[in-house]
LUMKOLVO-70827 format. One record per residue: residue in three letters; x, y, z of N, C-alpha, C in turn. Coordinates in steps of 0.02 Angstrom, whole numbers. Atoms other than C-alpha are relative to their C-alpha. Example, Ala and Ser with C-alpha at 12.3 -4.5 7.8 and 13.67 -1.06 7.14 Angstrom:
+--------+--------+--------+--------+--------+--------+--------+--------+--------+--------+
! residu !   n_xx !   n_yy !   n_zz !  ca_xx !  ca_yy !  ca_zz !   c_xx !   c_yy !   c_zz !
+--------+--------+--------+--------+--------+--------+--------+--------+--------+--------+
!    ALA !     45 !    -59 !      0 !    615 !   -225 !    390 !     45 !     60 !      0 !
!    SER !    -42 !    -59 !     -3 !    684 !    -53 !    357 !    -39 !     55 !     37 !
+--------+--------+--------+--------+--------+--------+--------+--------+--------+--------+
***
This chain:
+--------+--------+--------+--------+--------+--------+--------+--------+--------+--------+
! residu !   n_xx !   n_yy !   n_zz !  ca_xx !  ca_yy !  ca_zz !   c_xx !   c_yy !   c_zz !
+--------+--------+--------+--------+--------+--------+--------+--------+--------+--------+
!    UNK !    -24 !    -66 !    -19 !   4325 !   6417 !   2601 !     74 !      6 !    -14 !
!    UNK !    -61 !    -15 !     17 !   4472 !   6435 !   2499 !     53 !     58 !     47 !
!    UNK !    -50 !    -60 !    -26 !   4544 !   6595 !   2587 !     -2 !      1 !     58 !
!    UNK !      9 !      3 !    -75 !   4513 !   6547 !   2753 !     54 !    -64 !      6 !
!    UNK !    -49 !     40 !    -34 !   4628 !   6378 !   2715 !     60 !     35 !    -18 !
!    UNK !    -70 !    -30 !     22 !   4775 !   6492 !   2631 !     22 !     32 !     56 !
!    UNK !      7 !    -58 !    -76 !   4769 !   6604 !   2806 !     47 !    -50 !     26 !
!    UNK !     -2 !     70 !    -49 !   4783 !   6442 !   2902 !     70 !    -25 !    -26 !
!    UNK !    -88 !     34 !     34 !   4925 !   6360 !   2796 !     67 !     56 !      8 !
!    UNK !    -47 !    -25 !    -14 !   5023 !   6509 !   2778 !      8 !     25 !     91 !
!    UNK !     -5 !    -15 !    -60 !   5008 !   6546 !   2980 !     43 !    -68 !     28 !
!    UNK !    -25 !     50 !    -43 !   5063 !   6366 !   3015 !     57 !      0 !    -39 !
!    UNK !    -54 !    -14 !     17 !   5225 !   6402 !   2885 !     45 !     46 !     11 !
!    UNK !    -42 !    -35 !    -37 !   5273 !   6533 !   2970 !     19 !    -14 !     97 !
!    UNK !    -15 !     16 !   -106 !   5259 !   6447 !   3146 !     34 !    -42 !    -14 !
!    UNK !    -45 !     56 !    -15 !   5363 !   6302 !   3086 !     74 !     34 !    -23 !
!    UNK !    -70 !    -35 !      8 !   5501 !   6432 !   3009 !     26 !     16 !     49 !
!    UNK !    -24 !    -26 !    -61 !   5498 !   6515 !   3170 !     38 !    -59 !     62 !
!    UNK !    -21 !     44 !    -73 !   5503 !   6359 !   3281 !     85 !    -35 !    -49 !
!    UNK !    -73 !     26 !     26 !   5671 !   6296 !   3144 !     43 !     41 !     30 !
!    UNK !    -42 !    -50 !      4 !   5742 !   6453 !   3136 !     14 !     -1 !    101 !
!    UNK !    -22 !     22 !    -68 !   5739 !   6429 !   3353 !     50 !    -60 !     10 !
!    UNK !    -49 !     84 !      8 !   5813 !   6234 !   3341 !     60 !     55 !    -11 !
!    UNK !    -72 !    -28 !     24 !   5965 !   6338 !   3246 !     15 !     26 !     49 !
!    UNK !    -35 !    -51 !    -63 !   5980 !   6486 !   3383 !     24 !    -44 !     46 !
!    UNK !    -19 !     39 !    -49 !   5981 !   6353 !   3517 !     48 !    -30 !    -11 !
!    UNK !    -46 !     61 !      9 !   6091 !   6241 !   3442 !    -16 !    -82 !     -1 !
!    UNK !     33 !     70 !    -18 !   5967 !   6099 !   3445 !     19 !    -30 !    -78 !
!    UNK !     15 !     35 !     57 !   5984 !   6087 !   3242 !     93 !     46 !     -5 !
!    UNK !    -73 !    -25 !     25 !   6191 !   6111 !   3216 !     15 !     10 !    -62 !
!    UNK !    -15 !    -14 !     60 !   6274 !   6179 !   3059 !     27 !    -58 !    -44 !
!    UNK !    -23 !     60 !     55 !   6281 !   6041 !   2922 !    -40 !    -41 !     12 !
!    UNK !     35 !     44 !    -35 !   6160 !   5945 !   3030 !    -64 !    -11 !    -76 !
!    UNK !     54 !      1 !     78 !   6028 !   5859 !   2860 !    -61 !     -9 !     22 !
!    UNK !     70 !     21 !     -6 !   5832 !   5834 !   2864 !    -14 !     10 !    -60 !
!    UNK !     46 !      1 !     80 !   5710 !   5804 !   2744 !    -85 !     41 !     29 !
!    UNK !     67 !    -28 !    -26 !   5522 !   5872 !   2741 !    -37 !    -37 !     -6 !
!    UNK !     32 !     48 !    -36 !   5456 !   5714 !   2787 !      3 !    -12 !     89 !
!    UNK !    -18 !      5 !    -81 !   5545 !   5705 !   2951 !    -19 !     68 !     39 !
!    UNK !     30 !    -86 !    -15 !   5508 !   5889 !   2981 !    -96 !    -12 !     11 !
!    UNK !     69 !     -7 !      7 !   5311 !   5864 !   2944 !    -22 !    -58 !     64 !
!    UNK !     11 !     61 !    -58 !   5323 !   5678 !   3064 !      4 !     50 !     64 !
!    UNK !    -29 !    -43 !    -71 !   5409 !   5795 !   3206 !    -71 !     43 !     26 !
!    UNK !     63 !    -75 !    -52 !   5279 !   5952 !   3219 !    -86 !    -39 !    -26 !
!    UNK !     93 !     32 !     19 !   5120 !   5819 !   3151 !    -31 !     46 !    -51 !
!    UNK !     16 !    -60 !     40 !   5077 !   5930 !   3008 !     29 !    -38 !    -84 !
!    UNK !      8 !     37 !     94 !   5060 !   5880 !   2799 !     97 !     49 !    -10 !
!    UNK !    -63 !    -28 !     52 !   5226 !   5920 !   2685 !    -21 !     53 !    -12 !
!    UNK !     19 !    -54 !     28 !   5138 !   6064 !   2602 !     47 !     75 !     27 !
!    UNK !      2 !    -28 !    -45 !   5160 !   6191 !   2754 !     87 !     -4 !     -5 !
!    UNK !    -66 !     25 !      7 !   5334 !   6118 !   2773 !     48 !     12 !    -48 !
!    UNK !    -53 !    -35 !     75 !   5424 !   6143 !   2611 !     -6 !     47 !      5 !
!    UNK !    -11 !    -70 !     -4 !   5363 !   6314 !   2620 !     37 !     14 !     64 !
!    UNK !    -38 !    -45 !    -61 !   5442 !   6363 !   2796 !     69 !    -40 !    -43 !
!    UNK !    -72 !     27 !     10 !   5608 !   6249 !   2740 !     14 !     56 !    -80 !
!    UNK !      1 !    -54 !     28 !   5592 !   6358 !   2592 !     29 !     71 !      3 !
!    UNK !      7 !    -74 !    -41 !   5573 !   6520 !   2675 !     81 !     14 !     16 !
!    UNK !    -59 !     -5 !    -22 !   5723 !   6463 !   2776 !     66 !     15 !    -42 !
!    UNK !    -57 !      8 !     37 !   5846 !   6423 !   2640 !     -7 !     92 !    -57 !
!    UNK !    -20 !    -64 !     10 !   5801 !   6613 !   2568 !     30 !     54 !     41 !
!    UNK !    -10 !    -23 !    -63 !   5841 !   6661 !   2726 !     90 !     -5 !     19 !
!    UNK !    -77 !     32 !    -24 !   6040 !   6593 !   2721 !    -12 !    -32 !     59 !
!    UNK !     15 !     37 !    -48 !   5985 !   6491 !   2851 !      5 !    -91 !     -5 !
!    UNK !     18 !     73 !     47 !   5966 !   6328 !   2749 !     37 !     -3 !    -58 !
!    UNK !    -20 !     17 !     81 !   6051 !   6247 !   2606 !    -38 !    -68 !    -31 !
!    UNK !     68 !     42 !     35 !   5918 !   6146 !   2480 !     56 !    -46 !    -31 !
!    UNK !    -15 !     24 !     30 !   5975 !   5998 !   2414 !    -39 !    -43 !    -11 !
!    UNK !     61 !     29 !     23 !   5865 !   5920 !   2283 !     10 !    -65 !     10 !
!    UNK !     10 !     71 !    -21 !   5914 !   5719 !   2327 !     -7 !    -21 !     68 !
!    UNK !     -8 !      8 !    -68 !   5938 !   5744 !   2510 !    -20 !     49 !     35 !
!    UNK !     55 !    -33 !    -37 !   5819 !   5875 !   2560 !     33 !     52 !     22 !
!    UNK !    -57 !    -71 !    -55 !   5903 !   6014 !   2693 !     50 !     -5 !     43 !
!    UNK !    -35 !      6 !    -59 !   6029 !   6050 !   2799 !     15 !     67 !     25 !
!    UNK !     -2 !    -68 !    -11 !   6077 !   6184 !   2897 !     52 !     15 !     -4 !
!    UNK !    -65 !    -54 !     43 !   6206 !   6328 !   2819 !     60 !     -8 !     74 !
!    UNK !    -61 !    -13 !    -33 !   6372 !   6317 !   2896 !     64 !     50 !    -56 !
!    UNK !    -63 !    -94 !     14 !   6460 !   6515 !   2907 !     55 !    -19 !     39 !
!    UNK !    -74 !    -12 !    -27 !   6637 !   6524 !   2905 !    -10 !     92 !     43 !
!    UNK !      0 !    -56 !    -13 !   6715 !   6654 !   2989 !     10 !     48 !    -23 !
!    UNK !      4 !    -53 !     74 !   6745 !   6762 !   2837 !    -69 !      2 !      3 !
!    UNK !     95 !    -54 !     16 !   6537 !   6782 !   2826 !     -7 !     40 !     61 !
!    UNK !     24 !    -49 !    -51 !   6536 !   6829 !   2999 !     25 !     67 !      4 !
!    UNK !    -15 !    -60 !    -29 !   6659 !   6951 !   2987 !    -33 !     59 !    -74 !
!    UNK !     55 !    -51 !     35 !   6564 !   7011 !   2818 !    -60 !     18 !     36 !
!    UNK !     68 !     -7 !    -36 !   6400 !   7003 !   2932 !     16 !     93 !     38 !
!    UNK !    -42 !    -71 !    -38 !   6510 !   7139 !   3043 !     -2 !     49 !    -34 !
!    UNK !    -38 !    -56 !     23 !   6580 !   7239 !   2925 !    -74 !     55 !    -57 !
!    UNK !     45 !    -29 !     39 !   6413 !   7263 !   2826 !    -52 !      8 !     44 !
!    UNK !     33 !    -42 !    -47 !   6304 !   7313 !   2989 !     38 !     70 !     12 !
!    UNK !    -48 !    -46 !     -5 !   6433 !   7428 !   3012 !    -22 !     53 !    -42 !
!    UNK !     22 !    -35 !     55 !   6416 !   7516 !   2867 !    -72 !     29 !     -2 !
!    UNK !     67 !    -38 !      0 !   6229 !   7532 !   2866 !    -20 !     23 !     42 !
!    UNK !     30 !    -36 !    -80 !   6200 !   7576 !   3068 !     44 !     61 !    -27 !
!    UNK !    -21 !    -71 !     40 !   6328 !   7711 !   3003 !    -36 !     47 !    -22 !
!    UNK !     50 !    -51 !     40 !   6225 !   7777 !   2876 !    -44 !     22 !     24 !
!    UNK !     70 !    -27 !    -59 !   6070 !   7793 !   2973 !     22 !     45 !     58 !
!    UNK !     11 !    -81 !    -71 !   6136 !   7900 !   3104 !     25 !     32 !    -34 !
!    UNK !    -39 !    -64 !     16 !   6265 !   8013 !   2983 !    -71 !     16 !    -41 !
!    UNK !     21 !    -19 !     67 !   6106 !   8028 !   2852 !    -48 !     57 !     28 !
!    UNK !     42 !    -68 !    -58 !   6012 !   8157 !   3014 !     11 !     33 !      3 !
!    UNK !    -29 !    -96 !      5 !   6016 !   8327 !   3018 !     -1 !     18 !     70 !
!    UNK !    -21 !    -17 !    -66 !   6091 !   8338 !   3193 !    -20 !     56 !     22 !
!    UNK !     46 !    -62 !    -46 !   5986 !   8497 !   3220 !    -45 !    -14 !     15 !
!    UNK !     81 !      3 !     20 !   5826 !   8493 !   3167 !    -47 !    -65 !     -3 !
!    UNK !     39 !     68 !    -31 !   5780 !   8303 !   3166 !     82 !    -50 !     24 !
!    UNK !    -56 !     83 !    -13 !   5926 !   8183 !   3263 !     13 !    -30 !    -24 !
!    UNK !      0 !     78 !     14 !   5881 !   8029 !   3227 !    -74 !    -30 !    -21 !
!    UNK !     87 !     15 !      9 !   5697 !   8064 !   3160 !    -46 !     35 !     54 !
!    UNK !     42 !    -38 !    -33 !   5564 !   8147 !   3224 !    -37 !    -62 !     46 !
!    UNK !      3 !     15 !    -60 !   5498 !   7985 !   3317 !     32 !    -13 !     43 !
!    UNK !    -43 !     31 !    -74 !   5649 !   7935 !   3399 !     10 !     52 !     43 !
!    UNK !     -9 !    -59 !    -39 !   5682 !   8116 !   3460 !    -22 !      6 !     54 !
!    UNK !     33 !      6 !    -56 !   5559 !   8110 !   3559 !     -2 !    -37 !     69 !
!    UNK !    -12 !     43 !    -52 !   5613 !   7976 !   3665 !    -47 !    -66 !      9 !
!    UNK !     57 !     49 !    -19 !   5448 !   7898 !   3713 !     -7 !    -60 !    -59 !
!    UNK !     -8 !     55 !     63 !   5458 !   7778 !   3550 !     58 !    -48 !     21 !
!    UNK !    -55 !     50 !    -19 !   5612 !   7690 !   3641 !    -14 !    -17 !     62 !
!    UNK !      6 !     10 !    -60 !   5530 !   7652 !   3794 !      3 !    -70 !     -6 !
!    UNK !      2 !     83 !     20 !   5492 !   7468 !   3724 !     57 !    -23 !     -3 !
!    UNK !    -69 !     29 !      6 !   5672 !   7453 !   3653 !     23 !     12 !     50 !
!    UNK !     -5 !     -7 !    -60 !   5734 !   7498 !   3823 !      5 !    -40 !     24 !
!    UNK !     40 !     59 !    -37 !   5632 !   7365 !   3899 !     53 !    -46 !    -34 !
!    UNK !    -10 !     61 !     52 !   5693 !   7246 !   3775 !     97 !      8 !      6 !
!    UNK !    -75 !     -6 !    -12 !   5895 !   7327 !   3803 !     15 !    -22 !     64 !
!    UNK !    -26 !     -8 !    -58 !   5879 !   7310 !   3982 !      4 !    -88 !     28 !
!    UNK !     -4 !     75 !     -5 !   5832 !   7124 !   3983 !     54 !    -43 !    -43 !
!    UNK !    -77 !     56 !     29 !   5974 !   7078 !   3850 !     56 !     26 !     44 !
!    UNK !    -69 !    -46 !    -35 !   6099 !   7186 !   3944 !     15 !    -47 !     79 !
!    UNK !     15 !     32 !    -64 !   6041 !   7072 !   4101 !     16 !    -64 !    -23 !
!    UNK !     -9 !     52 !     13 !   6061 !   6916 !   4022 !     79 !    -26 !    -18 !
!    UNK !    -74 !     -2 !     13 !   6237 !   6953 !   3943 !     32 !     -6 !     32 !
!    UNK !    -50 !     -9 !    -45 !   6306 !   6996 !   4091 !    -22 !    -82 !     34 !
!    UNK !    -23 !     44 !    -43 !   6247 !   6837 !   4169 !     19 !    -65 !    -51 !
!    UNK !    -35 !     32 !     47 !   6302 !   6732 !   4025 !    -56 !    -53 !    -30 !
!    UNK !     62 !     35 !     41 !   6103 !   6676 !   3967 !     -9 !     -3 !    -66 !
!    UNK !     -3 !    -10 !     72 !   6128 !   6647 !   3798 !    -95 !    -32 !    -17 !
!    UNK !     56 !     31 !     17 !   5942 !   6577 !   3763 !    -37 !     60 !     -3 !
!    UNK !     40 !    -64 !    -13 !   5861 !   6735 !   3849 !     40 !     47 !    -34 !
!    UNK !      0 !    -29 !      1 !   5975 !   6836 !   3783 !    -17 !     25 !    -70 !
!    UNK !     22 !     -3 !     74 !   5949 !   6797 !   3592 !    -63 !     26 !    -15 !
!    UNK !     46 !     -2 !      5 !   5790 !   6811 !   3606 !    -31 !     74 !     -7 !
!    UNK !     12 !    -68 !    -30 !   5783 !   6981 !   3678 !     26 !     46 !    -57 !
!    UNK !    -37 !    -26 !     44 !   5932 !   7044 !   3556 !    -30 !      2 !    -61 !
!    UNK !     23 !     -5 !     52 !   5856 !   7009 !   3411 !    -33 !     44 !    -13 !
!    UNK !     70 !    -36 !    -20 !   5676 !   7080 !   3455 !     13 !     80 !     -4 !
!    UNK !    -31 !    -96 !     -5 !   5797 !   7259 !   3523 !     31 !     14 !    -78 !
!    UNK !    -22 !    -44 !     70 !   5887 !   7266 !   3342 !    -32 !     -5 !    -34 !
!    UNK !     34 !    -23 !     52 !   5744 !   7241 !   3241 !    -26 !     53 !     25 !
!    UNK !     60 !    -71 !    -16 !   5607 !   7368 !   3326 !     64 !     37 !      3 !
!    UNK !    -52 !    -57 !     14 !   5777 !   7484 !   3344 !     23 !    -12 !    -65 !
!    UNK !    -16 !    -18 !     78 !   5821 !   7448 !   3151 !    -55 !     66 !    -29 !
!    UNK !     94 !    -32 !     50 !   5618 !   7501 !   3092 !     -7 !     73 !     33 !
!    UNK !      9 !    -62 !    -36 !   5612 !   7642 !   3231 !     70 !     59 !    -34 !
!    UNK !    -45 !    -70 !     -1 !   5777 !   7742 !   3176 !      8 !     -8 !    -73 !
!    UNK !     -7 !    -22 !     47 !   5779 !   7688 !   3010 !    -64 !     38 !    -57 !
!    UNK !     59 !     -8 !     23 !   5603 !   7707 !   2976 !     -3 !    -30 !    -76 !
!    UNK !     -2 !     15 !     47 !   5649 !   7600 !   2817 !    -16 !    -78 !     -3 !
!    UNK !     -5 !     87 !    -12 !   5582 !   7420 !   2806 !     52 !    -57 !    -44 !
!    UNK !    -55 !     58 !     32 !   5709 !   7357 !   2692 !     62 !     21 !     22 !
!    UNK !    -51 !     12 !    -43 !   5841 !   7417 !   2794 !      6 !    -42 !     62 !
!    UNK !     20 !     16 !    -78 !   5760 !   7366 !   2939 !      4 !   -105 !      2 !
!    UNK !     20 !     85 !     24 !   5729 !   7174 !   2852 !     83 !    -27 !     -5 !
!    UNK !    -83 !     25 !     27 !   5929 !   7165 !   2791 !     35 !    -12 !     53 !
!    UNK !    -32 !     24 !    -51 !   5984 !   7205 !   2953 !    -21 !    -61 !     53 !
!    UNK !     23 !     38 !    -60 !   5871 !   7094 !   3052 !     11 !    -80 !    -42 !
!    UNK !    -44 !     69 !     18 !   5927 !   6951 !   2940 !     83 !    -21 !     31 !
!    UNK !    -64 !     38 !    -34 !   6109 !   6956 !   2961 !     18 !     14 !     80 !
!    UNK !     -4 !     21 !    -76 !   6072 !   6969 !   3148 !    -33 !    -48 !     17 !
!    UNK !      4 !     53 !    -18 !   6003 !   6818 !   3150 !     57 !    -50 !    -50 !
!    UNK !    -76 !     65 !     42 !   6146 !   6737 !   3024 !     46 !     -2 !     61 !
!    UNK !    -66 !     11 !    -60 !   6269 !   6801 !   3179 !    -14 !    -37 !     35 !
!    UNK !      3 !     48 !    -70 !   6196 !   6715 !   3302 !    -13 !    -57 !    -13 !
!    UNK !    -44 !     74 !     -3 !   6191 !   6562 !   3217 !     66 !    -14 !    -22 !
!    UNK !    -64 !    -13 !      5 !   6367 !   6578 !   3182 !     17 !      9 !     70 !
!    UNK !    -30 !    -37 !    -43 !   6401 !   6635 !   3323 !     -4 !    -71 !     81 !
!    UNK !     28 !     31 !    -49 !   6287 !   6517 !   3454 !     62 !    -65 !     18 !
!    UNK !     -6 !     74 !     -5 !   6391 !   6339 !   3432 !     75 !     18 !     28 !
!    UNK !    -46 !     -1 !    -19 !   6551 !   6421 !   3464 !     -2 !     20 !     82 !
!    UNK !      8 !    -12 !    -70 !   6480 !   6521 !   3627 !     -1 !    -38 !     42 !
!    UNK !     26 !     50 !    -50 !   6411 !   6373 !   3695 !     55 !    -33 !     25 !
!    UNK !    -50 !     51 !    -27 !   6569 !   6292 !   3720 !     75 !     46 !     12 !
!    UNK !    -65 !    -57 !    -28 !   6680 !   6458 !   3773 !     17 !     10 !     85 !
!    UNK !      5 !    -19 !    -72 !   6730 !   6459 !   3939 !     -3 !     85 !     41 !
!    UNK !    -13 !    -64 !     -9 !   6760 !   6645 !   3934 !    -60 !     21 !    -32 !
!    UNK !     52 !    -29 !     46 !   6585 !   6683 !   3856 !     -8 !     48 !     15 !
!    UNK !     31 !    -56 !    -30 !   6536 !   6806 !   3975 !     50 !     58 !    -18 !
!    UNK !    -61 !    -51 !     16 !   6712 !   6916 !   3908 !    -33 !     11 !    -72 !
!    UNK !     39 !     12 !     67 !   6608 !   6909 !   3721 !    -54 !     31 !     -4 !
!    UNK !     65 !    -43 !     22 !   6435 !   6960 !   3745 !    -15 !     61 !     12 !
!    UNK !      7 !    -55 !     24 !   6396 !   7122 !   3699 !    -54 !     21 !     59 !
!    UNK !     72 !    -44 !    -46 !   6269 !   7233 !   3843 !      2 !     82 !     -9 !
!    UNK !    -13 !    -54 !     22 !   6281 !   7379 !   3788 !    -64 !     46 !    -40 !
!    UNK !     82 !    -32 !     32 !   6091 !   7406 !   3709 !     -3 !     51 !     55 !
!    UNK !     31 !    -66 !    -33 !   6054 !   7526 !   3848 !     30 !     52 !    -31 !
!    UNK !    -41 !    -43 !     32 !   6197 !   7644 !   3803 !    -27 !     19 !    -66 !
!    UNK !     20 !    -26 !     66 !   6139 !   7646 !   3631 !    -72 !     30 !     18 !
!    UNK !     68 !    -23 !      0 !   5963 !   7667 !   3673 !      2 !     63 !     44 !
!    UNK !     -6 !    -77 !    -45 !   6019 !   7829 !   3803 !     36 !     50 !    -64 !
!    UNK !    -14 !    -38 !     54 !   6102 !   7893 !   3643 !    -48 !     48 !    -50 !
!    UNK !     76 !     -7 !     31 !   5956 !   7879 !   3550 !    -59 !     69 !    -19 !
!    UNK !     68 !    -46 !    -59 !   5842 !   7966 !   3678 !     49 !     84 !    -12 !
!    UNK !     -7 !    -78 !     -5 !   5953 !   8112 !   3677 !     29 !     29 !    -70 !
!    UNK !     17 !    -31 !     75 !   5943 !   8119 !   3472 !     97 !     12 !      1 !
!    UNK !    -50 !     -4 !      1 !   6148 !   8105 !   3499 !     16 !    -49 !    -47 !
!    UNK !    -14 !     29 !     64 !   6210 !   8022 !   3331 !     80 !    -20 !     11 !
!    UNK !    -70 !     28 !    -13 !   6402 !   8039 !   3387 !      6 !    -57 !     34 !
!    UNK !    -17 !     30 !    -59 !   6390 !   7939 !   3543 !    -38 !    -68 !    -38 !
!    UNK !     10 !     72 !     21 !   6264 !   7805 !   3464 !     38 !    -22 !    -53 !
!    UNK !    -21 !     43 !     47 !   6385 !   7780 !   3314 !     82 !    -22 !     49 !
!    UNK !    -59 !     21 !    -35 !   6530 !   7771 !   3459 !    -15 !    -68 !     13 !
!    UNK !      3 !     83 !    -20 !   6441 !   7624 !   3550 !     -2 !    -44 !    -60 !
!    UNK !     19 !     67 !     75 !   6384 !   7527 !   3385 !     92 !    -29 !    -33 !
!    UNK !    -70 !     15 !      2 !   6576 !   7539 !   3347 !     31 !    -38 !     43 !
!    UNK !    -49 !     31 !    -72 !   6651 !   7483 !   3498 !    -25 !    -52 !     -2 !
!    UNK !     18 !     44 !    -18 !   6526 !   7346 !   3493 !     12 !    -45 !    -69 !
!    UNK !    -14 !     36 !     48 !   6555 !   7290 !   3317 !     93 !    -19 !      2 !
!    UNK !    -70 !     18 !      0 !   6758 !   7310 !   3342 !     16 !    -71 !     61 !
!    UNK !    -10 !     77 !    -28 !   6740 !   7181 !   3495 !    -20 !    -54 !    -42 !
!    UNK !      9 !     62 !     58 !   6649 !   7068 !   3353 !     55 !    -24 !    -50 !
!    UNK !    -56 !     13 !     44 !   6784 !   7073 !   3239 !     72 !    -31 !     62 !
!    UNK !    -65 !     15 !    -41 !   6925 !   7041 !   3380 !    -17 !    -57 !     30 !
!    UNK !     26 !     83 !      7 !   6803 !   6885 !   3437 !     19 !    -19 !    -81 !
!    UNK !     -6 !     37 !     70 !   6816 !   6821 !   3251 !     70 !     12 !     -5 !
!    UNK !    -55 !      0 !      2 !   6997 !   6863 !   3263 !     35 !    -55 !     38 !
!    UNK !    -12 !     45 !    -55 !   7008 !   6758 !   3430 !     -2 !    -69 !    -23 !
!    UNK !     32 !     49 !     22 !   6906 !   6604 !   3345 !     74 !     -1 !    -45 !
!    UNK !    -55 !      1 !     60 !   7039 !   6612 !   3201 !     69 !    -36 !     41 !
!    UNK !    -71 !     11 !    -33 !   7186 !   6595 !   3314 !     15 !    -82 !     27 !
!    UNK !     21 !     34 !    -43 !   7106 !   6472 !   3420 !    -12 !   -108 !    -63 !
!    UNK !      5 !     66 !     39 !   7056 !   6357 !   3251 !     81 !    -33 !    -14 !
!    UNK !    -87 !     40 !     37 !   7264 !   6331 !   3191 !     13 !    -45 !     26 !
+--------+--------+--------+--------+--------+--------+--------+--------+--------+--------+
***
């Protein structure tokens, strides 16, 4: 049953991308840190096959850098990518709210409605809770989850929706190894998803491109901080 094992294989290459691509968020697999896809396949009990493809996956992903004698390691972002990561969300959350016809559809005819952000909501109100208490584990988790379904919902474009939900996971591994060891973290993380998501709801385009600003200019003034902090 050929197409019943391709199912199977590709389901278990996307559960070992997912469970890498975690190691990174956490900080369990650090930037520069090497493996091979032997030690990878020993770890989760599972053939090479499966394996090269998620390590694969990853390294299209900027997540990974391939090297053909010594297998993988994981991408280490300066702070110049992060603050490209910044400066080019920026730009496209932009576009998506100026590209609405502030009469007649907001921010789209489903977001208008409201009821389509009840999930993201959910999902703002638990990172917004975590930030403030300085859960970086829960709050990644959450963050992510709120800017993709809020990418796909307002942009209604899946390759906007895919671009951005990449380099929000490049930030936060960039981002994670320095948090972890900030004593001031809780002055850093961003809670502020509700606000955007009350924007949203009331099809207001000014106010959600105010917060998205305010929240990207604290990003850049962290990466300004880090800078100071490396001399």
């Amino acid at each position: 049953m050929p197409a019943s094992g391709a199912v199977t294989r590709n389901t278990l290459r996307r559960q070992i991308a997912d469970a890498l691509r975690d190691e990174v968020l956490a900080g369990r697999l650090q930037p520069g840190q090497e493996f091979t896809v032997k030690q990878i396949a020993e770890q989760y009990g599972v053939s090479a096959t499966p394996v090269r493809e998620a390590l694969v996956d990853l390294s299209a992903q900027g997540l990974l850098d391939s090297d053909q004698h010594r297998g993988f390691r994981v991408h280490e972002f300066t702070i110049d990518d992060y603050r490209g990561m910044v400066e080019a969300r920026m730009l496209v959350v932009d576009g998506i709210f100026r590209r609405h016809d502030p009469v007649a559809h907001p921010l789209g005819p489903d977001v208008s409605r409201g009821l389509a952000l009840v999930s993201v909501r959910r999902r703002g109100e638990s990172a917004a809770r975590a930030a403030r208490a300085g859960d970086l584990d829960v709050l990644i988790g959450y963050d992510i989850r709120y800017w993709r379904e809020l990418a796909h919902l307002v942009s209604a474009n899946d390759y906007i929706a895919d671009f951005l939900h990449r380099l929000r996971v490049q930030a936060w591994v960039f981002s994670v190894p320095y948090l972890r060891s900030d004593r001031d973290v809780l002055g850093w993380l961003w809670s502020g998803h509700v606000d955007l998501v009350d924007a949203l709801t009331l099809g207001d385009a000014e106010a959600a491109i105010a917060v998205v600003r305010a929240y990207n200019t604290q990003s850049l003034e962290w990466a300004d901080r880090l800078e100071r902090l490396s001399r």
